[in-house]
C-alpha positions in Angstrom: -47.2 -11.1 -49.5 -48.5 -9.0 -46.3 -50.5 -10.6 -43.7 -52.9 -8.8 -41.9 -53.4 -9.4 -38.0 -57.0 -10.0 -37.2 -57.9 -7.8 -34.4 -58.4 -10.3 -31.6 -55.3 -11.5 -32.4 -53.9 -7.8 -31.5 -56.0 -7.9 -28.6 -54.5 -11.3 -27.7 -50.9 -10.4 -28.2 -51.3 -6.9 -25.9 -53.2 -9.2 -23.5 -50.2 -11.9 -23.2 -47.7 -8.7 -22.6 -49.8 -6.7 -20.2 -49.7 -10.9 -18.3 -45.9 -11.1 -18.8 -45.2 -7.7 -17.7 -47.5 -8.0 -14.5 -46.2 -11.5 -13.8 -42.4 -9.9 -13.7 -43.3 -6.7 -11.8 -45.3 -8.6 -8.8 -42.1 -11.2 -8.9 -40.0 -8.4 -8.6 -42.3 -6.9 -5.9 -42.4 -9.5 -4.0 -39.0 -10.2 -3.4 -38.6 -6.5 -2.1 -41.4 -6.6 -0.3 -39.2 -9.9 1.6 -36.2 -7.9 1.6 -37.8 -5.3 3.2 -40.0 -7.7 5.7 -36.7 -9.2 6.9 -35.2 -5.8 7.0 -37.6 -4.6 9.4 -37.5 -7.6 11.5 -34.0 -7.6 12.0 -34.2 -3.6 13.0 -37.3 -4.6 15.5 -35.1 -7.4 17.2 -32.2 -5.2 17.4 -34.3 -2.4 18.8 -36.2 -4.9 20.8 -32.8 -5.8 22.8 -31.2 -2.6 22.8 -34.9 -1.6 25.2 -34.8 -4.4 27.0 -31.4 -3.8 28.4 -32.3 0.0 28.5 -35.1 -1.0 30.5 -33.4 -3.3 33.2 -30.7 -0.9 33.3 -32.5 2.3 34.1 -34.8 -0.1 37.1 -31.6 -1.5 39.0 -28.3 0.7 37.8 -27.2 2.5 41.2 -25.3 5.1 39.2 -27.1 7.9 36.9 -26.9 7.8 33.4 -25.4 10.9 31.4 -27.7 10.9 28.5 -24.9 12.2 25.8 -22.3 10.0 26.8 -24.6 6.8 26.5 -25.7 7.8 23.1 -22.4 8.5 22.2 -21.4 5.1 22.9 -24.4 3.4 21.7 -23.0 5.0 17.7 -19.6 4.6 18.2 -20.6 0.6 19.6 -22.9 0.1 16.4 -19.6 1.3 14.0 -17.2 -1.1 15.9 -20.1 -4.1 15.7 -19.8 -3.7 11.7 -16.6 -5.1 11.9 -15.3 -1.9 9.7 -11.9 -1.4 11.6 -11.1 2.0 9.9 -14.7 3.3 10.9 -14.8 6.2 13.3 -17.2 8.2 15.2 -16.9 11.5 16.1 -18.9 13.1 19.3 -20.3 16.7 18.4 -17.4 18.1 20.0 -14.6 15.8 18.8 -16.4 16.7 15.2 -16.3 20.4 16.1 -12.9 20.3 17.2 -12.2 18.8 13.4 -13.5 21.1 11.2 -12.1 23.9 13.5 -8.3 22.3 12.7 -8.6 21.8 9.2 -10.0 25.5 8.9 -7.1 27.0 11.2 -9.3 27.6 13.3 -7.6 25.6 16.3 -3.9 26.0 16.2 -1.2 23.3 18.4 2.2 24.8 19.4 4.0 23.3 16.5 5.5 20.6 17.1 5.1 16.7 16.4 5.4 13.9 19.3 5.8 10.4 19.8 5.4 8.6 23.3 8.6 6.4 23.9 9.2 3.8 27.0 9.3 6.9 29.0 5.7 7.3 28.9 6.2 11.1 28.2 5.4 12.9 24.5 8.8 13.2 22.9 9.5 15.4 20.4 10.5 14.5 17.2 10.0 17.9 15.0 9.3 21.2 15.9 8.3 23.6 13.2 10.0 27.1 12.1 8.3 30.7 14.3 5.8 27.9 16.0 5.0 29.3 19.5 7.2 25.9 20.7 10.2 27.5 19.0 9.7 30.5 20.4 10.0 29.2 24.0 13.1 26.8 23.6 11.5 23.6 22.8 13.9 21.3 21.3 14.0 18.1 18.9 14.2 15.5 21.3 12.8 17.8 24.2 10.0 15.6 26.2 6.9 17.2 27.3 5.4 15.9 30.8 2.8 18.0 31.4 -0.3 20.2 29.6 -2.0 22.6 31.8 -0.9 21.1 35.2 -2.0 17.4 33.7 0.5 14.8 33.5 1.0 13.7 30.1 0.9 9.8 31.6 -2.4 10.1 32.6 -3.3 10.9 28.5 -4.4 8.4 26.1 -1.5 8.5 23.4 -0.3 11.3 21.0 -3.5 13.0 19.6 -4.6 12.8 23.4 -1.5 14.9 24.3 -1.9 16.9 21.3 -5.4 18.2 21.1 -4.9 19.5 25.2 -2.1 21.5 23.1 -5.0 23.3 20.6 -6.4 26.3 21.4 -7.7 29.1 19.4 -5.7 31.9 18.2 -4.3 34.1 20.9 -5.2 31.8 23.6 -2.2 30.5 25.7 -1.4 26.7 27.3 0.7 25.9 29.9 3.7 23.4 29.1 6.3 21.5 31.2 8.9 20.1 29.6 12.5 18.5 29.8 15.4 19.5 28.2 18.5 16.9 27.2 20.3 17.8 30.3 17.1 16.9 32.0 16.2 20.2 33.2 13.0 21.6 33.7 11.0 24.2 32.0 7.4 25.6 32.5 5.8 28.7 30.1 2.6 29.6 28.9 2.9 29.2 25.1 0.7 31.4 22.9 -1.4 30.1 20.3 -0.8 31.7 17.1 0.1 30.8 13.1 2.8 28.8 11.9 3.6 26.6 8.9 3.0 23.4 9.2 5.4 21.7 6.5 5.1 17.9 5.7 8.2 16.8 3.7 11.9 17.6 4.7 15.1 17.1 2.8 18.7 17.1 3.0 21.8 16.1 0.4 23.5 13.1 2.3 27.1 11.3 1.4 27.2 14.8 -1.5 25.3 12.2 -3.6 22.2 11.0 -2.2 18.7 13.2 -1.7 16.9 12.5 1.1 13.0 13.2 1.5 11.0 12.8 4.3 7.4 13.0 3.7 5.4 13.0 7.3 2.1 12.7 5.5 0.2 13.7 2.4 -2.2 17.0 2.5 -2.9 19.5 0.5 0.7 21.1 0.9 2.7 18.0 -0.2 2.9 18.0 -3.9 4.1 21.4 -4.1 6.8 21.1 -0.9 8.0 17.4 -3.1 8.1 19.4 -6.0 10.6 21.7 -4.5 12.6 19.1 -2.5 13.2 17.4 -6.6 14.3 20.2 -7.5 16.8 21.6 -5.2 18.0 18.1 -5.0 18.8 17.2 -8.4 20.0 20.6 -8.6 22.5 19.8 -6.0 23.7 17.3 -7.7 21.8 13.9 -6.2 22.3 11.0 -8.4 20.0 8.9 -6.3 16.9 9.7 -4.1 15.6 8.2 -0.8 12.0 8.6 0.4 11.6 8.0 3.7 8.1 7.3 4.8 8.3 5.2 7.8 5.8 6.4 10.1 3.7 8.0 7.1 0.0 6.9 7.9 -1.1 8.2 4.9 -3.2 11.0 4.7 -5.4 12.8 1.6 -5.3 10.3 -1.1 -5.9 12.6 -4.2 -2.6 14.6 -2.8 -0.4 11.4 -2.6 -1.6 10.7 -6.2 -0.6 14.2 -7.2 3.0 13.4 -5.3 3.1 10.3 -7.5 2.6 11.8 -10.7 5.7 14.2 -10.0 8.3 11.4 -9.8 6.8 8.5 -12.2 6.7 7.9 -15.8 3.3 7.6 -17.6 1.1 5.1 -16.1 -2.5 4.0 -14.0 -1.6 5.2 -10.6 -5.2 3.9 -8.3 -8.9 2.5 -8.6 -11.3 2.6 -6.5 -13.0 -1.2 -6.0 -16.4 -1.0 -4.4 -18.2 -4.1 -2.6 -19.2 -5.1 -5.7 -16.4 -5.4 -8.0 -16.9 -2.3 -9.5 -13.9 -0.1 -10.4 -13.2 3.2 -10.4 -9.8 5.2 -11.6 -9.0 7.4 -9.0 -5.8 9.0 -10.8 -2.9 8.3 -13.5 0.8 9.4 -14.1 1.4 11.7 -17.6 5.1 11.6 -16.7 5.5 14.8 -17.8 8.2 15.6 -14.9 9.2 11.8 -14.6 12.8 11.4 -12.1 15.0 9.1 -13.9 17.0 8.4 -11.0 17.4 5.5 -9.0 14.8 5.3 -6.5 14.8 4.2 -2.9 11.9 4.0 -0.6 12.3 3.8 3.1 9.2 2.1 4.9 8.3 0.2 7.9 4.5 -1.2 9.7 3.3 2.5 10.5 3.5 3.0 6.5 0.0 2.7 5.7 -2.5 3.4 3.5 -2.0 6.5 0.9 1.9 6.4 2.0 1.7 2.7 0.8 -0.1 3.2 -2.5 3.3 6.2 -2.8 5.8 3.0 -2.2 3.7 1.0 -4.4 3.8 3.0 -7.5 7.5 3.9 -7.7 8.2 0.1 -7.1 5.9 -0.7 -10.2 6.6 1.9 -12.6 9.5 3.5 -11.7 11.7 0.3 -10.7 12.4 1.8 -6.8 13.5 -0.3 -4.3 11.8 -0.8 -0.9 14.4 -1.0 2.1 12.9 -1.5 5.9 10.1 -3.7 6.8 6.8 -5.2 5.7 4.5 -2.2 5.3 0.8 -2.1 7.6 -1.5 -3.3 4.5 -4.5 -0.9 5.1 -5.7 -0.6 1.4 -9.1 0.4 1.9 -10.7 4.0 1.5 -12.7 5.9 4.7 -15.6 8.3 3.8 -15.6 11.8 4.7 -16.9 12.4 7.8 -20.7 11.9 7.4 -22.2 14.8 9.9 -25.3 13.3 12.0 -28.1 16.0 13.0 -26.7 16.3 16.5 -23.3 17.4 15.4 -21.5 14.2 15.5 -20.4 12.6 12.5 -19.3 9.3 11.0 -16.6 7.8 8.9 -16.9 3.8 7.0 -14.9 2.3 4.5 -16.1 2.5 1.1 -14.0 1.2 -1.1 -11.2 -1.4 -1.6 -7.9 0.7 -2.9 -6.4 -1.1 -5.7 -3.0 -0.1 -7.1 -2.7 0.9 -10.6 -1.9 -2.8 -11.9 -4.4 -4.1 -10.1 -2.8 -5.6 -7.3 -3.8 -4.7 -3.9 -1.8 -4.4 -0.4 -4.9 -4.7 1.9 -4.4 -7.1 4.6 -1.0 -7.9 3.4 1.5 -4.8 3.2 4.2 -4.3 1.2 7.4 -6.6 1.5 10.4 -5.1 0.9 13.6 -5.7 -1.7 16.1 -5.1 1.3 15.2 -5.9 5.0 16.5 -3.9 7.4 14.4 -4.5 10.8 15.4 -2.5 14.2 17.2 -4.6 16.8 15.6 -4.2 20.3 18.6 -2.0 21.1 17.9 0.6 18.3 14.2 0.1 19.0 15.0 1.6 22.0 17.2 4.6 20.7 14.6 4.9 17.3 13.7 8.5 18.6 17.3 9.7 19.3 18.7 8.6 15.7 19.6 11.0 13.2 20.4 11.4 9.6 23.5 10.1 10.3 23.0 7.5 12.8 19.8 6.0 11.8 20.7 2.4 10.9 17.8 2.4 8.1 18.9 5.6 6.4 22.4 4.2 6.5 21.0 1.2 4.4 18.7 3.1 2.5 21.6 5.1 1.4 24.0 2.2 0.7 21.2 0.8 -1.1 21.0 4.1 -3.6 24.3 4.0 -4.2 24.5 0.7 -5.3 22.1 1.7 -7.8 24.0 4.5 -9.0 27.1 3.1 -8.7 27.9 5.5 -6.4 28.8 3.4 -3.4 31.4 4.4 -1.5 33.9 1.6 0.1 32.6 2.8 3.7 28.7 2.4 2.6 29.4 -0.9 0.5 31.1 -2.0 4.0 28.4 -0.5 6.3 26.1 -2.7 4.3 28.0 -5.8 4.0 27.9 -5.2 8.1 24.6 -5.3 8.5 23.7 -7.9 6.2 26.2 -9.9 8.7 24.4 -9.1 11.5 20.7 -10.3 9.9 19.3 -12.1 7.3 21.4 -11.1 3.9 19.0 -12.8 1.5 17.2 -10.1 0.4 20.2 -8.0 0.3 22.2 -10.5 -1.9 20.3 -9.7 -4.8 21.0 -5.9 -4.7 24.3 -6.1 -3.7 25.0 -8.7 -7.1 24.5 -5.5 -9.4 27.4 -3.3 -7.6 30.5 -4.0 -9.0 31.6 -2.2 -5.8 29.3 -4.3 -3.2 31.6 -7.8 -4.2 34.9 -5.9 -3.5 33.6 -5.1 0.0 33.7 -8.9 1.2 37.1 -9.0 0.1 37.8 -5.7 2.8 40.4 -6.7 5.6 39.1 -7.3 9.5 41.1 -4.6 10.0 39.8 -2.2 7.2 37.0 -2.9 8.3 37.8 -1.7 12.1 38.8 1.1 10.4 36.2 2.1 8.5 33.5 1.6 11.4 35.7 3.8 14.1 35.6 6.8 11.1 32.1 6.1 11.0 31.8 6.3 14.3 33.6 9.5 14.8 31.6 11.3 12.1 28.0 10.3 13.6 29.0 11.6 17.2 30.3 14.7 15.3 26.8 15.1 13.4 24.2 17.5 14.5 20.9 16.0 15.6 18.2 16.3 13.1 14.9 17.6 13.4 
């Protein structure tokens, strides 16, 4: 049977809504309007101060104030009192000078530094037809001075490096020392190069090496043809050497990722408040079935970590070196300011693909193999050859492969003497070859470490 409502019943019932809904919205209102209240008295004290300090300063300072510097340091002051450590403020010019590199607009001489405990730039790579080329400029050259400046007197590597920019066709004057020590001085020429991120060799006729300096926009194509000429060269293992790798573009590591994994969730995105966002996944497509090896230490960060992370999880690689940095977060493009300068803050938490995250925490490894002092010393003067990490990278392949030679199982076995073994026990177990090393002779073993020996002084350094 169908009831009618009465009209002032209707009128009641639209009457009790329009008082519910009012009730909510002014609830809701006022709680903004508190948020925003607090808000603005928070920004009034902090303006407040900021103008009573300008205010005594400018009435007893002896010294004059540079306007652009003070405001400059006022921003990049606010970024470092967020407590965002990977935030970064960029003057107009310093912002300029950015755009102007990743455009090709502002060209180096081509070649990549590290300051050592000589206090001088050393260089560790020098790229192919690169104006440094060109004038003699060596692996393992130093550089000393930029324009009459004394590279001492710079504030680490990108200092040294952008006095090396200039625009096409301009020149800057270099002094540098050669391996005998000698001294050189030329103008060097700005003008185009290529700029190559990931170098490769074929070591022991077995193992394929990869370097990858950093991930851009170049990388997955130059991996893509280090694979290839590798596996067709016969490698029955591969090494990927990203020590030193600070990361980079993160959608280009992903890319690098998908060329070696099988199918899998590579990344999300995890913003402040839980939320999650995939950033990229493996089709496996081109999966490597080899036995995997990557080689890291604390400057691997970030994208280069997520890289390690990935073939670990899904691909079963084993991580020889030290405990990664642990900087899983992800920066902002550079946010340009209406004066030119620009900022950069973390947005989001980077997770790896099984959720897991390395932030704070890095990556430990499957086989340690720290630097002593000693080699700490010499880490810039190693090469393929003589760098006691490759060497245990490489032994470390092997063993996967079965592979190992009776000089790398006793290389290894070495080493492990000479640090902790723990982690290596466990890798060493699945080589049939690695438990015949401990039964090698003391004098084998002299042996085998004077051929070793005599082969590394007889290699050619590596750039």
């Amino acid at each position: 049977m169908n009831r009618k409502i009465s009209l002032g019943m209707a009128v009641t019932i639209v009457i009790l809504a329009m008082t519910v809904t009012f009730s909510i919205t002014m609830l809701l209102a006022m709680r903004l309007f508190d948020s925003t209240v607090s808000s603005v008295k928070e920004k009034e004290s902090m303006y407040n101060k900021l103008a009573e300090v300008d205010r005594y300063v400018r009435g007893n300072d002896y010294y004059d104030i540079d306007e652009t510097v003070l405001y400059d340091r006022l921003s990049a002051g606010y970024l470092l009192g967020t407590g965002d450590k990977y935030a970064r403020y960029y003057t107009a010019s310093a912002y300029t000078d950015l755009i102007n590199v990743q455009n090709g607009t502002l060209l180096g001489i081509g070649v990549e530094l590290a300051i050592d405990q000589s206090g001088y730039a050393k260089v560790t790579k020098v790229y192919t037809d690169s104006p440094a080329q060109e004038a003699g400029i060596k692996v393992g050259d130093y550089i000393t001075a930029v324009d009459g400046n004394d590279v001492k007197s710079m504030s680490g590597v990108d200092a040294v490096q952008t006095r090396l920019r200039g625009e096409s066709g301009t020149s800057v004057n270099v002094t540098w020392l050669d391996s005998e020590a000698s001294e050189h001085n030329a103008d060097l020429t700005h003008s185009g190069y290529t700029a190559t991120t990931v170098d490769s060799a074929l070591l022991q006729d077995s193992v394929g090496y990869i370097k990858i300096w950093q991930f851009d926009g170049t990388t997955p194509s130059e991996l893509d043809y280090a694979l290839r000429s590798l596996t067709a060269s016969g490698a029955t293992s591969l090494v990927f050497d990203l020590r030193d790798n600070g990361g980079g573009i993160l959608e280009d590591a992903i890319s690098c990722i998908d060329l070696i994994t099988p199918e899998g969730t590579l990344a999300y995105a995890e913003d402040k408040y839980g939320n999650r966002t995939l950033l990229g996944s493996s089709t496996g497509e081109s999966a490597i079935a080899l036995p995997l090896v990557c080689l890291v230490n604390g400057n691997t960060a970030s994208a280069a970590e997520l890289f390690a992370s990935s073939l670990r999880t899904l691909s079963g690689a084993r991580l020889v070196g030290t405990t990664t940095m642990g900087k899983g977060t992800i920066q902002s493009s550079p946010q340009r300011l209406s004066d030119g300068s620009a900022v950069v803050v973390t947005v989001a938490k980077l997770l790896c693909g099984d959720g897991s995250c390395f932030d704070g925490t890095g990556l430990t490894v499957d086989v340690e193999r720290s630097l002593t002092a000693d080699e700490q010393t010499s880490y810039y003067d190693f090469t393929l050859d003589t760098d006691p990490q490759i060497q245990r990278a490489v032994s470390t392949a092997q063993q996967l492969s079965g592979t190992t030679t009776v000089g790398g199982v006793n290389e290894a076995a070495s080493s492990a003497a000479a640090e902790d073994a723990g982690a290596d026990s466990e890798v060493s177990a699945e080589s049939e070859s690695a438990a015949e090393s401990e039964a090698v002779s003391e004098s084998e073993a002299t042996s085998f470490e004077a051929s070793s020996e005599a082969a590394e002084s007889a290699a050619s350094s590596n750039g």
